[in-house]
N, C-alpha and C positions, 0 to 999 in steps of 0.2 A: 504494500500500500504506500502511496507518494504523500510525502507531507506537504500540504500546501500552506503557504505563509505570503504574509500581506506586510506591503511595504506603507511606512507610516505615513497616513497624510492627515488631515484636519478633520475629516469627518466623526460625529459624535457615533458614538456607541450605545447598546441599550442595556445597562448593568441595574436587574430589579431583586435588590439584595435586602434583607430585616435582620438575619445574623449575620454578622460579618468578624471572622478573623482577622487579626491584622497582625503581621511580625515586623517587628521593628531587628536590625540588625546590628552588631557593635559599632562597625563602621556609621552609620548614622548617630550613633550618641555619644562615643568619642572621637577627638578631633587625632588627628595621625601623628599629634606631637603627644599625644597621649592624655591631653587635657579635657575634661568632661566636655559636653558641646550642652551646655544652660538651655542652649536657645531652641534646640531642636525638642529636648525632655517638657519645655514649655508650648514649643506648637503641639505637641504631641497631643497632651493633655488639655490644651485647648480644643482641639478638630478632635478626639474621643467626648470631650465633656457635652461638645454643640451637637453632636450627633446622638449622643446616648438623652439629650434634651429634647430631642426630635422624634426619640420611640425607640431609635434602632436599638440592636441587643447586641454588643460589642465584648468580645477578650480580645486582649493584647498577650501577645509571646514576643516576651522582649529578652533580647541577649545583652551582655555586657556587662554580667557579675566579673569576668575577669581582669576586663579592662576596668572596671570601672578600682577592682579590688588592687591592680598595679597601680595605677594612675593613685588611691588610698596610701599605701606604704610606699613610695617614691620612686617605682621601677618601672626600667625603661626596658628591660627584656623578659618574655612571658618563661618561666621557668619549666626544663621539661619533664622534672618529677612528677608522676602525678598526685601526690600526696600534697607538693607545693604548689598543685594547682588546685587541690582543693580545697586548700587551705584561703590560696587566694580569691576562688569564688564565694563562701562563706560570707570574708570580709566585703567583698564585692558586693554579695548577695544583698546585705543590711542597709549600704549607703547606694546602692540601687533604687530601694523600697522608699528611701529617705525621701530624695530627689524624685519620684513619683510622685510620695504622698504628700509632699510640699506646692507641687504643684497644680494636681488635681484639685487638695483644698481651696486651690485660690480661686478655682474654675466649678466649686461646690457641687463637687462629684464624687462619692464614696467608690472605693476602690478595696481591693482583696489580693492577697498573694495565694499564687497556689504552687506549690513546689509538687513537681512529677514526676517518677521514674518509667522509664517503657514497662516495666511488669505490670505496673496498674492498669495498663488496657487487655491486656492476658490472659488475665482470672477475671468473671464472672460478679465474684461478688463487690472485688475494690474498685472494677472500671465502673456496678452502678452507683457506690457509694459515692463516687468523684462525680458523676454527672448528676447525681441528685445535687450533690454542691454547687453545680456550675449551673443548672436550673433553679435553685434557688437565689442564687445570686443574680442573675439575669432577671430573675420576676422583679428583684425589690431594687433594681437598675443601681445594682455594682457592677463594676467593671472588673474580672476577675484579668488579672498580672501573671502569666503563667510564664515559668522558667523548670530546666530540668533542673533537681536535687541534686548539685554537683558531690554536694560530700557524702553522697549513699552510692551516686551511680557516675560510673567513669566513658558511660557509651562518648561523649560528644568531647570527653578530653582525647588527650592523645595518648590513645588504649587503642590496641590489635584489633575489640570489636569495631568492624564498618558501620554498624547500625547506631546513627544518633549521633543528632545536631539537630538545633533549633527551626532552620525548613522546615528539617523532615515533622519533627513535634508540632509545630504548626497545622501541618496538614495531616497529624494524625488526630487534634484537635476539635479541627474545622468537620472532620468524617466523623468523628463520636460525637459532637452534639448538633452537627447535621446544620454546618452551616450551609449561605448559600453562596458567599464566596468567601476567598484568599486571598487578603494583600499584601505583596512583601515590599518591604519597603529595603533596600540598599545601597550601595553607592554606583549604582550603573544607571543608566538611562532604561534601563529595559534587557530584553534579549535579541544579540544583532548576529547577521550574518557570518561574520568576522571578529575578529577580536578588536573595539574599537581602539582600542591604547596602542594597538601595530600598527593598523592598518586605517588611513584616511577615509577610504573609502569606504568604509562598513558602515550597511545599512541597520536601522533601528527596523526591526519584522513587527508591527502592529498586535498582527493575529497569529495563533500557533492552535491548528486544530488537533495535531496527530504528534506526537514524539516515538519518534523512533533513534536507531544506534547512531545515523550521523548526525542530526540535532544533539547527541553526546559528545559527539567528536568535535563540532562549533565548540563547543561550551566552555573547554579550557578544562584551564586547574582551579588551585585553591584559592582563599580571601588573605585577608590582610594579617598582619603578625598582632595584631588583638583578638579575633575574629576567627570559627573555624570553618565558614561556609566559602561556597564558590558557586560558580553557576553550573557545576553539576547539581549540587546538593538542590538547587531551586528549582531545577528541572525535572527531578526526582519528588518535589514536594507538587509541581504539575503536572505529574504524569498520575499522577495518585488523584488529583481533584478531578481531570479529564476521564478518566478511567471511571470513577466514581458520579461522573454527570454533573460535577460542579465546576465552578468557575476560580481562576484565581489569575491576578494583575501581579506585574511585575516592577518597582518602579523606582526612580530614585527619590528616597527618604533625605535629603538635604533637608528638604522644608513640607515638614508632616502635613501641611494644610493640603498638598494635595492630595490627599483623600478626598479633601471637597469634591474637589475637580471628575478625579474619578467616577465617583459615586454620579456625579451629573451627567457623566455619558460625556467626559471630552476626550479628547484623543490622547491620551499618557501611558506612558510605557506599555509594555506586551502584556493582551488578554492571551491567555489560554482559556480557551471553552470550545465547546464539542457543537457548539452553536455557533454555524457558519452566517446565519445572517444576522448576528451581533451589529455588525456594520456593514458599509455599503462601498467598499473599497476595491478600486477594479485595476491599480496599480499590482498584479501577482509576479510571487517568485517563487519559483520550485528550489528548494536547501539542497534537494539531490544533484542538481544540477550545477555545481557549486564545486 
């Protein structure tokens, strides 16, 4: 089967979403000099508070207990033990939650941590006991904060296991309480042709109906030395929502208000969805062709 993808142009899009996941990445809420980024943990929580004011039913999976836990104790290289990395999530974890609930209050929106290990969705009786939590939280319009349990579970450090990082938890999220899309927010424009940091010419692909192995092979490597994601891991968290008949956007998180944007149907970074007439773009490129 050919994957067909759509080259970006201006036309609006039809995105009719009421739960929505959103993943924030570390790159978006630390700055590269390792310095918290204020501004972006403030749009954040402004564009969740105005939406979650407006009906919608909203969690955040946000990263950057470890950045946020170096950038705390003074260092400038992430350490490769993984006990020193769990240690530095922990610390991470607290002044994360800080920096949330500082300013969520200001934007007079209760909010909830919920810390996750992948076995919770496993078994039977702990994945209902966590979605009664996140239904209840959702009735009484908290916004539940999900991160993984770095000091019980070592998936998303740098451990042997492949399975686990925050994508992927996102969009194993978004499928257990049946959202109706995925946003991820990181430091790329979207998903392009090419790798745009090499190559000038790389196009930004609008739409992405089908992933298959060479959409893998676009994708590159890994994220940045805070950060363990890369645009395999995000294409792996879309090939799970497409598969599953939901939607999920891909987009750069510089300035969280574009969630506004999205949500309105304008043209910001790459939809994946299984729904070819989302939009009306007749600009096509075939990726096998490529």
């Amino acid at each position: 089967m050919k994957e067909e993808i759509q080259v970006a142009n201006m036309n609006n899009r039809t995105i009719n979403a009421n739960r929505i996941v959103v993943k924030v990445g570390t790159s978006s809420l630390i700055h590269p000099s390792g310095a918290i980024n204020l501004e972006t943990f403030d749009q954040l929580a402004y564009t969740l508070s105005a939406l979650n004011n407006q009906g919608k039913e909203l969690i955040l999976v946000s990263s950057g207990a470890i950045g946020v836990g170096l950038n705390k104790m003074n260092l400038k290289k992430r350490p490769t033990e993984i006990g020193a990395q769990q240690a530095l999530a922990a610390i991470g974890q607290s002044e994360l939650m800080t920096l949330f609930t500082q300013r969520f209050n200001h934007y007079l929106t209760d909010i909830a941590q919920v810390l996750l290990t992948h076995d919770i969705f496993d078994y039977p009786k702990s994945n209902k006991y966590v979605m009664d939590t996140f239904n209840c939280l959702l009735n009484d319009n908290v916004i539940p904060i999900v991160n993984e349990n770095d000091t019980v579970a070592t998936d998303e450090l740098d451990h042997k296991t492949t399975f686990g990082d925050n994508d992927q938890l996102s969009a194993i999220v978004a499928s257990h309480v049946n959202a109706d899309l995925l946003i991820v927010l990181s430091d790329i424009d979207g998903f392009y042709d090419q790798n745009p940091k090499k190559y000038v010419n790389a196009n930004l692909i609008s739409t992405v109906n089908h992933i298959n192995e060479k959409t893998f092979t676009v994708a590159g490597g890994s994220g940045s030395r805070f950060g363990t994601g890369g645009m395999q891991t995000k294409l792996l968290a879309a090939k799970r929502m497409l598969d599953e008949n939901r939607q999920m956007v891909l987009a750069n998180g510089k300035d969280p208000r574009v969630i506004l944007d999205i949500l309105a149907g304008k043209q910001i970074g790459t939809l994946f969805s299984n729904d070819s007439t989302s939009n009306q773009h007749r600009d096509l490129a075939n990726l096998n062709q490529k």
